[in-house]
The first five atom37 places (N, CA, C, CB, O) and aatype in JSON, in Angstrom:
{
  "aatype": [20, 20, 20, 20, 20, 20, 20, 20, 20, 20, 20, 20, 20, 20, 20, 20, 20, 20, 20, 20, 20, 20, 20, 20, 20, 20, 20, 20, 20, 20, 20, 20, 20, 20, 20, 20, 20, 20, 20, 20, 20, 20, 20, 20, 20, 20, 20, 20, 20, 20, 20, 20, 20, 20, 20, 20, 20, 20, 20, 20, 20, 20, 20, 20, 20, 20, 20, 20, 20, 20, 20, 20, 20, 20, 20, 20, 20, 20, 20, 20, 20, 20, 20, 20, 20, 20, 20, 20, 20, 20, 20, 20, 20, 20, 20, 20, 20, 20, 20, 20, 20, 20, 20, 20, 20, 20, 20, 20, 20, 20, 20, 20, 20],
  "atom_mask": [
    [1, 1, 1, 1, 1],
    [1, 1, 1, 1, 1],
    [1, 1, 1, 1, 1],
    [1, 1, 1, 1, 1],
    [1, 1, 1, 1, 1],
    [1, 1, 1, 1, 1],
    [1, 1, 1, 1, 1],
    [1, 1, 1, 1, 1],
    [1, 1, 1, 1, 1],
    [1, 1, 1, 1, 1],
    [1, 1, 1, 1, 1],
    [1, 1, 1, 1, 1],
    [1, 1, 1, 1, 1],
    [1, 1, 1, 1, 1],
    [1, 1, 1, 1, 1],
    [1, 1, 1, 1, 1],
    [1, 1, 1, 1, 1],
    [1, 1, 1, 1, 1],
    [1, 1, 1, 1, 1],
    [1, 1, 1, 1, 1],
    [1, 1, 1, 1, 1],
    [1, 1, 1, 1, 1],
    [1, 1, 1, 1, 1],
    [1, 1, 1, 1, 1],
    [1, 1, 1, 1, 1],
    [1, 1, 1, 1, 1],
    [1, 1, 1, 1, 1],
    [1, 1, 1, 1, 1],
    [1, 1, 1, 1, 1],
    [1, 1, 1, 1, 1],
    [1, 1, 1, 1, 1],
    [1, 1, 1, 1, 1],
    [1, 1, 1, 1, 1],
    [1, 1, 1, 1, 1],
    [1, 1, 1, 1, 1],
    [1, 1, 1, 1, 1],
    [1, 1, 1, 1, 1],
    [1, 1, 1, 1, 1],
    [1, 1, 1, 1, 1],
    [1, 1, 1, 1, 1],
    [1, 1, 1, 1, 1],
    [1, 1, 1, 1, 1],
    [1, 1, 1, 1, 1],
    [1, 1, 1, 1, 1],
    [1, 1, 1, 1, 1],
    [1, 1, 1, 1, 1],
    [1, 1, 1, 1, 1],
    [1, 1, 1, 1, 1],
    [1, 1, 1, 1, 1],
    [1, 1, 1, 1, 1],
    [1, 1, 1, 1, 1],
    [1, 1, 1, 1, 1],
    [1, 1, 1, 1, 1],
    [1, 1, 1, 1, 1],
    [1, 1, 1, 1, 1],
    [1, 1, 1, 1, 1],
    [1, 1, 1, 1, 1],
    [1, 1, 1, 1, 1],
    [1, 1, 1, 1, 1],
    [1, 1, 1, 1, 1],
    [1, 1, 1, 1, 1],
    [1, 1, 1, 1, 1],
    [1, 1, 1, 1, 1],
    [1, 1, 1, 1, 1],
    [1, 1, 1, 1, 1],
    [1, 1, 1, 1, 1],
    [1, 1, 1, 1, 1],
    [1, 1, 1, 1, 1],
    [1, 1, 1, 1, 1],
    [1, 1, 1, 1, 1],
    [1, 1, 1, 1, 1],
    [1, 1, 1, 1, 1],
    [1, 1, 1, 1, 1],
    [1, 1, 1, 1, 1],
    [1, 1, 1, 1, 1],
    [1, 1, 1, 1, 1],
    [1, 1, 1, 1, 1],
    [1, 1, 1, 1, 1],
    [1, 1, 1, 1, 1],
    [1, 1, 1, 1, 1],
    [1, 1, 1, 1, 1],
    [1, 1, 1, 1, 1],
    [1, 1, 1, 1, 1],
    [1, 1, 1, 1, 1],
    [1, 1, 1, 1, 1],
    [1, 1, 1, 1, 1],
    [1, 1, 1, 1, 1],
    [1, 1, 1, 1, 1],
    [1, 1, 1, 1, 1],
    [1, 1, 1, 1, 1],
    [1, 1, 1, 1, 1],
    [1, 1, 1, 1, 1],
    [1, 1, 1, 1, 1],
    [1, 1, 1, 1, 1],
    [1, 1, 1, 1, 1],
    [1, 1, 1, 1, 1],
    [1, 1, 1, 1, 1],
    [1, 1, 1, 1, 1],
    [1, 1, 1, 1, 1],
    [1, 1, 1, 1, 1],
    [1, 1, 1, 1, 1],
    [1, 1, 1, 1, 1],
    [1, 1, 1, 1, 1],
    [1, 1, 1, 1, 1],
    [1, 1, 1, 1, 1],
    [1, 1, 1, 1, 1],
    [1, 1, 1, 1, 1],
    [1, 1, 1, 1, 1],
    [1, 1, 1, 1, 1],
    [1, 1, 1, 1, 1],
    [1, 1, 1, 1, 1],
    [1, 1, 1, 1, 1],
    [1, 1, 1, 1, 1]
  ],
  "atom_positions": [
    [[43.18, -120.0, 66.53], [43.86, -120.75, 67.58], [43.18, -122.11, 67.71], [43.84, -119.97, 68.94], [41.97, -122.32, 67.7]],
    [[44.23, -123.05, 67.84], [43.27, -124.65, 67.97], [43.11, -124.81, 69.34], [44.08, -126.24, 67.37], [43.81, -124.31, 70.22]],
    [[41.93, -125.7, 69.5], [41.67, -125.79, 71.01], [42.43, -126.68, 72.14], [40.39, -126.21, 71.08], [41.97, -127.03, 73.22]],
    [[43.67, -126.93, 71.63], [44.88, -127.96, 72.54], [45.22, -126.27, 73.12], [46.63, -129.23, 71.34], [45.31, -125.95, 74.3]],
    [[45.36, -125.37, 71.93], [46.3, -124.23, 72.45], [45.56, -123.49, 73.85], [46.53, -123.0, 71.09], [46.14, -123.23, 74.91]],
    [[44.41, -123.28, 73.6], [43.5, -122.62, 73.89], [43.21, -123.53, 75.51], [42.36, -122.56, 72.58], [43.14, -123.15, 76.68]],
    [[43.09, -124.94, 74.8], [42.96, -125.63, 77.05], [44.53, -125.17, 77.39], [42.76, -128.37, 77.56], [44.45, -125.93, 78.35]],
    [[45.29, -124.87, 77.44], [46.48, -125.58, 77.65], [46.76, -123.45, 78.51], [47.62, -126.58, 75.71], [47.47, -123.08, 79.45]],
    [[45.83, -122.62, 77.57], [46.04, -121.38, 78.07], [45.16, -121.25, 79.46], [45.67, -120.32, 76.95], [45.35, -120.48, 80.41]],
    [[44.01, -122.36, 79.26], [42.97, -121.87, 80.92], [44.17, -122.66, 81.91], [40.68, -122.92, 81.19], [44.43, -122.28, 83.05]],
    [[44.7, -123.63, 81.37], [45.94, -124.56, 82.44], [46.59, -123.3, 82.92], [47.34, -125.82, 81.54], [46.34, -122.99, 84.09]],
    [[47.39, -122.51, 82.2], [47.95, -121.67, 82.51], [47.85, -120.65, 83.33], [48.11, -121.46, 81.86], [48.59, -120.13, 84.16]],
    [[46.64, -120.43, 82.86], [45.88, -119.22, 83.8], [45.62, -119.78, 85.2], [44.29, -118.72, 83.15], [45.69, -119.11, 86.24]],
    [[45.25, -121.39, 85.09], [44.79, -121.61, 86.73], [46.26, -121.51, 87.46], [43.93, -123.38, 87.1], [46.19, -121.01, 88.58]],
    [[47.47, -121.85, 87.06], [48.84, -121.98, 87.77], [49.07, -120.81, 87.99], [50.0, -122.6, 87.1], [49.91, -120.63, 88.87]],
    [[48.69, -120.01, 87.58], [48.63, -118.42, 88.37], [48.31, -117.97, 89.05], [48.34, -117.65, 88.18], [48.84, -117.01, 89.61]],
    [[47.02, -118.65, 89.37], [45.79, -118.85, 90.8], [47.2, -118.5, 91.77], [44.74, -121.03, 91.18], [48.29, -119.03, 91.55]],
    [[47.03, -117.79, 92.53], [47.85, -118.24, 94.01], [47.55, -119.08, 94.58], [47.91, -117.52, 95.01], [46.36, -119.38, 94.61]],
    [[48.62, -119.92, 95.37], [48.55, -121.76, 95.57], [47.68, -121.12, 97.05], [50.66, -123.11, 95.85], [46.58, -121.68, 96.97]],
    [[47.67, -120.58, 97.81], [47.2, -120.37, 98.88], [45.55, -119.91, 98.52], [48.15, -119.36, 99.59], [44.84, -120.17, 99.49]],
    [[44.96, -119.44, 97.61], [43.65, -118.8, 96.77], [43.01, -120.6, 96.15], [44.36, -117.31, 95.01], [41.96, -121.14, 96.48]],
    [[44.24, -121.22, 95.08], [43.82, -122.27, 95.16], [43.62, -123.13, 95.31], [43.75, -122.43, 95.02], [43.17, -123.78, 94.37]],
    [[43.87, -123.96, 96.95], [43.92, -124.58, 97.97], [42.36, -124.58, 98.28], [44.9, -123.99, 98.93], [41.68, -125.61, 98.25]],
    [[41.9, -123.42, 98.56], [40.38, -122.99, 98.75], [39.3, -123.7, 97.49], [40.33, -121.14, 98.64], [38.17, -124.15, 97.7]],
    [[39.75, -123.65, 96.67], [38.9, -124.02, 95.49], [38.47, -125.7, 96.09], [39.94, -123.91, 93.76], [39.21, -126.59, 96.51]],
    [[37.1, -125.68, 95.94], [36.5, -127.16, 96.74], [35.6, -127.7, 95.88], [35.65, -126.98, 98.24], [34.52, -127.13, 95.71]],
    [[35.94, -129.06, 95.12], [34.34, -129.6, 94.41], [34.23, -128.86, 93.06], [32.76, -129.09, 95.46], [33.22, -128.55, 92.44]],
    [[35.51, -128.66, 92.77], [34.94, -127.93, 91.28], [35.82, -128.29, 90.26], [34.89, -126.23, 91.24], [36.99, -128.34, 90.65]],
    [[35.58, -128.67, 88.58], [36.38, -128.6, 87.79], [36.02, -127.47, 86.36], [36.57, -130.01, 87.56], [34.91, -126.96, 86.17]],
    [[37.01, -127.29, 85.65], [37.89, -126.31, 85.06], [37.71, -126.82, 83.71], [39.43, -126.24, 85.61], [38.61, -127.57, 83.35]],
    [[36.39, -126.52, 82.49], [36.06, -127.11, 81.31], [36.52, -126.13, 80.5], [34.67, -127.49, 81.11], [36.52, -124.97, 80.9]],
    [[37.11, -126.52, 78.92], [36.35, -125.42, 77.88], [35.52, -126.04, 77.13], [37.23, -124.62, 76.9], [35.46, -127.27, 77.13]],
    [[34.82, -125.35, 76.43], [33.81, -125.63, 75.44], [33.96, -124.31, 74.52], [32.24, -125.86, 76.14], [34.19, -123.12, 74.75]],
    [[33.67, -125.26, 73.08], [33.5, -124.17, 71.69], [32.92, -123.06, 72.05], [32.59, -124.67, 70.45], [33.7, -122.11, 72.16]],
    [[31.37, -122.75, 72.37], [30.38, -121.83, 72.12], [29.7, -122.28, 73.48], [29.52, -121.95, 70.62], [29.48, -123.33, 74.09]],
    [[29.44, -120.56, 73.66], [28.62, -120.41, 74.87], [27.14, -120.85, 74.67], [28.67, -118.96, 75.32], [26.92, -121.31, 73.55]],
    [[26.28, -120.82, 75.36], [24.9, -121.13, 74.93], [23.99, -120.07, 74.44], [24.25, -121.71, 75.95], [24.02, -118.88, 74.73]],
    [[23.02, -120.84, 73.51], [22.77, -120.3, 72.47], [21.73, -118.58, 73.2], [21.92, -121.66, 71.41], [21.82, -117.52, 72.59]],
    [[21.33, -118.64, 73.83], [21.09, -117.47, 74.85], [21.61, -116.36, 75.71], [20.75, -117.84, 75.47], [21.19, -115.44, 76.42]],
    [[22.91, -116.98, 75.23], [24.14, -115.85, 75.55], [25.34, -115.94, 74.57], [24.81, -116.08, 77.12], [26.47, -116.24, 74.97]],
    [[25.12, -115.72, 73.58], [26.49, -115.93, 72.33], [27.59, -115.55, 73.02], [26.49, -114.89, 70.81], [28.5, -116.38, 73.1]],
    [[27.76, -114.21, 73.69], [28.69, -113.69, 73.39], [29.42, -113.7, 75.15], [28.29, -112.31, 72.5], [30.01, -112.66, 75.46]],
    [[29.37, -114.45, 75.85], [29.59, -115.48, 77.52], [30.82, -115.49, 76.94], [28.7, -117.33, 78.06], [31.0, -115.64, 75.73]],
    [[31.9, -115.28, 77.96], [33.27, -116.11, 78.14], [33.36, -116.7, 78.83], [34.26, -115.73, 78.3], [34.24, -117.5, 78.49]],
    [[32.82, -117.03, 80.23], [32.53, -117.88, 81.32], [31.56, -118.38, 82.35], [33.08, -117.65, 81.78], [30.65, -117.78, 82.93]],
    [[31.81, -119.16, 82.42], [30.3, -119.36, 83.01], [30.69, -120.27, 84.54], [29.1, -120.46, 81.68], [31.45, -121.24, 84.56]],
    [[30.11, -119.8, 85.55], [30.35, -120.82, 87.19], [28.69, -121.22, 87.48], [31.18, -119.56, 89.02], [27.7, -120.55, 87.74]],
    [[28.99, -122.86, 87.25], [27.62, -123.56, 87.64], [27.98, -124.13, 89.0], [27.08, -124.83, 86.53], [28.96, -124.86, 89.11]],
    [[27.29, -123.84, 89.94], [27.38, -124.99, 90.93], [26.75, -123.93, 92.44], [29.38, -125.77, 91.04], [26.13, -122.87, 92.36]],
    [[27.2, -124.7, 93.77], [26.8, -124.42, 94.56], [28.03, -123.31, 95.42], [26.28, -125.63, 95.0], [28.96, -123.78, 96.08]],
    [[27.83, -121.99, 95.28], [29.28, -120.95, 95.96], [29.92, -121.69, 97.11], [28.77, -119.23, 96.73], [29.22, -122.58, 97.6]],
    [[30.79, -121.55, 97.5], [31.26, -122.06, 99.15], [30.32, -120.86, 100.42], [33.55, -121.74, 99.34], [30.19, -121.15, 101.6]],
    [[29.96, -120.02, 100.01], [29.09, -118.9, 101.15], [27.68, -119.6, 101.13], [28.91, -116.95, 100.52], [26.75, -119.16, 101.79]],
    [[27.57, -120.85, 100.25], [26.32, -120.85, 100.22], [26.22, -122.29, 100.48], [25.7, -120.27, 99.02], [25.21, -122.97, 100.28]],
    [[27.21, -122.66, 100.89], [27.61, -124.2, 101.16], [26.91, -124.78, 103.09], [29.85, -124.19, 101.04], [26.82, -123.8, 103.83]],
    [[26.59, -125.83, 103.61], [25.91, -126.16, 104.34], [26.01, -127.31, 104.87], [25.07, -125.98, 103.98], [26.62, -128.16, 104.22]],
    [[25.59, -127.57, 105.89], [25.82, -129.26, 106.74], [25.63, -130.17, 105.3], [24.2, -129.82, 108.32], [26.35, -131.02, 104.78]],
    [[24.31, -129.6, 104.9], [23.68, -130.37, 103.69], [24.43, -130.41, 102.64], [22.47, -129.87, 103.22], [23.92, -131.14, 101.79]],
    [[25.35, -129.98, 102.35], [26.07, -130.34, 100.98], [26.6, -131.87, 101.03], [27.43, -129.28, 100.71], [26.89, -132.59, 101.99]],
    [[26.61, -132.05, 99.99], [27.34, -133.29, 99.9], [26.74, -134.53, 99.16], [27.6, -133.68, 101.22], [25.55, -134.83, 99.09]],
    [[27.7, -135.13, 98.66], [26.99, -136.57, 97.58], [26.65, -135.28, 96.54], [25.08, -137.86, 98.35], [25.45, -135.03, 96.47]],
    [[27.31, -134.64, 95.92], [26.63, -133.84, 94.69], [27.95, -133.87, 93.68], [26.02, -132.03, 95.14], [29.13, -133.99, 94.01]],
    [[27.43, -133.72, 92.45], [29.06, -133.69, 91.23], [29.69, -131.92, 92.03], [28.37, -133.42, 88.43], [29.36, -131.1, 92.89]],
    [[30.59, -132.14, 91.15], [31.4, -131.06, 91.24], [31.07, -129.63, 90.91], [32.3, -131.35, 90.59], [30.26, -129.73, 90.0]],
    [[31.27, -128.27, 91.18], [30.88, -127.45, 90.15], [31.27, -127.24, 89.23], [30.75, -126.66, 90.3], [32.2, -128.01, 88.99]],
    [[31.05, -126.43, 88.32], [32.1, -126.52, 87.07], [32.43, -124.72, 86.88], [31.2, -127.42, 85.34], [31.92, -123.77, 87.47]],
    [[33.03, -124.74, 86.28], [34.15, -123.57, 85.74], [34.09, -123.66, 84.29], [35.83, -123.81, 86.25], [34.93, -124.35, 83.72]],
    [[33.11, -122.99, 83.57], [33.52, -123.64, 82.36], [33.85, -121.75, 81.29], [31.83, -125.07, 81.67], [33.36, -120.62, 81.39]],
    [[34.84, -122.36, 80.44], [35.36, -121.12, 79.7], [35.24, -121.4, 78.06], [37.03, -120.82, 80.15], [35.71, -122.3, 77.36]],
    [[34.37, -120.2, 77.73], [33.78, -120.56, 75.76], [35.27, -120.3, 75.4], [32.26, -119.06, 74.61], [36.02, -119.42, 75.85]],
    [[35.47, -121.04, 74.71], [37.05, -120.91, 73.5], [36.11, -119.5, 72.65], [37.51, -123.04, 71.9], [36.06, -118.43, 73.25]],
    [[35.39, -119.65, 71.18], [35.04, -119.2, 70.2], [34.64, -117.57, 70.73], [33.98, -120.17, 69.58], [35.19, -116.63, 70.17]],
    [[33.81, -117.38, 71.65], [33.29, -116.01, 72.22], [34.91, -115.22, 72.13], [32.45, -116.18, 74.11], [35.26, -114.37, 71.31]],
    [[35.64, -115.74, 73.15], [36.79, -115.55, 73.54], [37.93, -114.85, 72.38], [37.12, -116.88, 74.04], [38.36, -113.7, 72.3]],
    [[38.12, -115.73, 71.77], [38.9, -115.59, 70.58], [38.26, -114.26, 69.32], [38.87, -117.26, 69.92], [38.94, -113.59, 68.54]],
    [[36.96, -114.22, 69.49], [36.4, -113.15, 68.77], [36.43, -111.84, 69.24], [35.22, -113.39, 68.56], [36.5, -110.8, 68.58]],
    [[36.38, -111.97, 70.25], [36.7, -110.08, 70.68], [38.29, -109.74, 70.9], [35.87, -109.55, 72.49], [38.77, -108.64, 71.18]],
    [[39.04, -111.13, 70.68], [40.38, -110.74, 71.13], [41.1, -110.36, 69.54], [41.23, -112.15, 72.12], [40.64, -110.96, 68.57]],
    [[41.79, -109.74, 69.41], [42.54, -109.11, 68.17], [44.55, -109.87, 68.47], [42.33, -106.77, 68.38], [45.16, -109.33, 67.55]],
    [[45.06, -110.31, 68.87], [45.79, -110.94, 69.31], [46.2, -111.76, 70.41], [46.18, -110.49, 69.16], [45.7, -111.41, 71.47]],
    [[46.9, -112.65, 70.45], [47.7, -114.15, 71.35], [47.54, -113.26, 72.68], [49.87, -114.79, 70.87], [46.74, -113.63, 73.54]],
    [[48.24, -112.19, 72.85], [48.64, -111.65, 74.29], [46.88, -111.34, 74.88], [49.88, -109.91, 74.16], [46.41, -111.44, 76.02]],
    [[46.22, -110.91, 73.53], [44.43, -110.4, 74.22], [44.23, -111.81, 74.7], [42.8, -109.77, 72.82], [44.11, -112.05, 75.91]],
    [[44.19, -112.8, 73.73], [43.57, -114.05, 74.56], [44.13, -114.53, 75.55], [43.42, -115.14, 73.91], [43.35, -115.07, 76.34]],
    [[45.83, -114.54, 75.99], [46.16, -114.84, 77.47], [45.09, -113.88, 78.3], [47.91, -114.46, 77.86], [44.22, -114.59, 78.81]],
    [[44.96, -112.94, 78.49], [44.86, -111.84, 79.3], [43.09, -112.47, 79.47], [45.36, -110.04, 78.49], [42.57, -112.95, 80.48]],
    [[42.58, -112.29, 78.38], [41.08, -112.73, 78.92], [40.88, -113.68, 78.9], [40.02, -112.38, 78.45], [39.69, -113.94, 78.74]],
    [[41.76, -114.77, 79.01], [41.24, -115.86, 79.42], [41.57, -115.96, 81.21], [41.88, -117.05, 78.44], [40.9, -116.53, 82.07]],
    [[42.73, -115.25, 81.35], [43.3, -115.2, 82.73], [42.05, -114.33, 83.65], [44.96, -114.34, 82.7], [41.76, -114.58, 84.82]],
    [[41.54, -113.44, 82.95], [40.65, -112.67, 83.7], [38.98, -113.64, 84.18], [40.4, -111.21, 82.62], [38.35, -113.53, 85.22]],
    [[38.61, -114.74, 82.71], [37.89, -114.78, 82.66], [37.83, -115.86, 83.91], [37.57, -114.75, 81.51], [36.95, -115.9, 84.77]],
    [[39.27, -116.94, 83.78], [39.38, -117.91, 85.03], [39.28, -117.19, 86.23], [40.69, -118.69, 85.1], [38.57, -117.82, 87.02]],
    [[39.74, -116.04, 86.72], [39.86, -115.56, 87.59], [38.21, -115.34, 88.4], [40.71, -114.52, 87.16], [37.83, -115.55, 89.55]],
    [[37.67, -114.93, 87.41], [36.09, -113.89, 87.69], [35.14, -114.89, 87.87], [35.43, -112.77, 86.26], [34.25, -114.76, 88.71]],
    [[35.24, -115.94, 87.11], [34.6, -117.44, 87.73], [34.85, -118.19, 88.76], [34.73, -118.38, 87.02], [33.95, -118.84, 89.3]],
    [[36.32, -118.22, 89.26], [36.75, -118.18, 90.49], [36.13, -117.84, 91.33], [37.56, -117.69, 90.64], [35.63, -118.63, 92.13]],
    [[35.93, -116.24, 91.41], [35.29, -115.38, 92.47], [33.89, -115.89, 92.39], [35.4, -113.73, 92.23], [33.33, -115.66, 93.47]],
    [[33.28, -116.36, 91.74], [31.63, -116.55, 91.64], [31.74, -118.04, 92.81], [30.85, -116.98, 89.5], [31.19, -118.16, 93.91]],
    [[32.59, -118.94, 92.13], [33.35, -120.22, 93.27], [32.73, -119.44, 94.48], [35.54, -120.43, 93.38], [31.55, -119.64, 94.78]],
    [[33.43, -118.65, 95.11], [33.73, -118.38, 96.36], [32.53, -117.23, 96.67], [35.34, -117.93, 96.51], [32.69, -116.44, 97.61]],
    [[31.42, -117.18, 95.89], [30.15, -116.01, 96.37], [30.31, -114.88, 96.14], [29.82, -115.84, 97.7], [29.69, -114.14, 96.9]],
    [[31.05, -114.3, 95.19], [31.57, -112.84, 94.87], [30.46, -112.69, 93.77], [33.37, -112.63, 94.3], [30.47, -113.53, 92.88]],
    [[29.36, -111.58, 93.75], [28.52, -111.84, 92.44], [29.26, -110.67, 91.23], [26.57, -111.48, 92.82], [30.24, -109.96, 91.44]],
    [[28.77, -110.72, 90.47], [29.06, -109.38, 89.28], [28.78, -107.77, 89.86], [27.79, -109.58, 87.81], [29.68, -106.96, 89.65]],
    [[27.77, -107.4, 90.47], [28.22, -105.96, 91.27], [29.02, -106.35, 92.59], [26.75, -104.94, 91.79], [28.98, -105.44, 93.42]],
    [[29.58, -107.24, 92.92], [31.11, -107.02, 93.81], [32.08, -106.75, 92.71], [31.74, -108.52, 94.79], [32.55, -105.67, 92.35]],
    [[32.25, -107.8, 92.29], [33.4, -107.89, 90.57], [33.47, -106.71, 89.88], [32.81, -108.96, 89.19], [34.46, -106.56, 89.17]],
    [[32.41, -105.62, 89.93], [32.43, -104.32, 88.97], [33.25, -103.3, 90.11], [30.58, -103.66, 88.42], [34.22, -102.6, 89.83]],
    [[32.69, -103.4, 91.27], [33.19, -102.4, 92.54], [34.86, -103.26, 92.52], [31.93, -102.6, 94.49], [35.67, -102.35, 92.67]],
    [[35.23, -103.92, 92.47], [36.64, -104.32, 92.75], [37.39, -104.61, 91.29], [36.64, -105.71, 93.76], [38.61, -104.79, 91.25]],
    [[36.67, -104.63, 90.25], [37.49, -103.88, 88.7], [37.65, -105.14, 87.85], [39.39, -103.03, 88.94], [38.31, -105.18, 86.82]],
    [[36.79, -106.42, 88.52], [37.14, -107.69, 87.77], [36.05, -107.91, 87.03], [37.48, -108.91, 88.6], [35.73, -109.09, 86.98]],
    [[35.37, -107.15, 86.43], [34.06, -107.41, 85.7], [33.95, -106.88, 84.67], [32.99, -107.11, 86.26], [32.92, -107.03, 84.01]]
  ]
}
């Protein structure tokens, strides 16, 4: 899959966001990149920044967070087009929740992990 196809699928996935879910989204943008880092090969997503639960008078004057989703990880565990919609939709989703302070044992107890 070339990587026009591949941004154009996290686009997709975010228009799925519910407009009311992503209204909430504050200070953050929505990257891909080839390859995860070299300390985690096998990452489909990654949420850098500051959660909104963890947000404060003091925030502010800071870049954005980011959302960022590996193309290459992605595409390797998937065996067809419909696997890569699906985990890429999951993977936007589960970085989302990190956005908003949800860690990985919430995400396992509620089935998004």
């Amino acid at each position: 899959m070339e990587r026009e196809e591949f941004d154009r699928l996290v686009e997709e996935a975010l228009a799925r966001v519910p407009a009311e879910l992503a209204a909430l989204v504050d200070n953050c943008v929505f990257v891909v990149e080839d390859d995860a880092p070299a300390e985690e090969p096998g990452l489909l997503g990654l949420y850098d920044g500051v959660p909104l639960t963890e947000r404060d008078t003091g925030y502010g004057a800071v870049l954005p967070d980011r959302v960022v989703v590996f193309m290459n990880p992605t595409l390797a565990i998937c065996e067809t087009h419909e696997e890569v919609v699906e985990e890429v939709g999951i993977t936007v989703v589960h970085e989302i929740a990190h956005h908003f302070g949800i860690d990985d044992a919430r995400l396992h107890e509620l089935g998004w992990a």
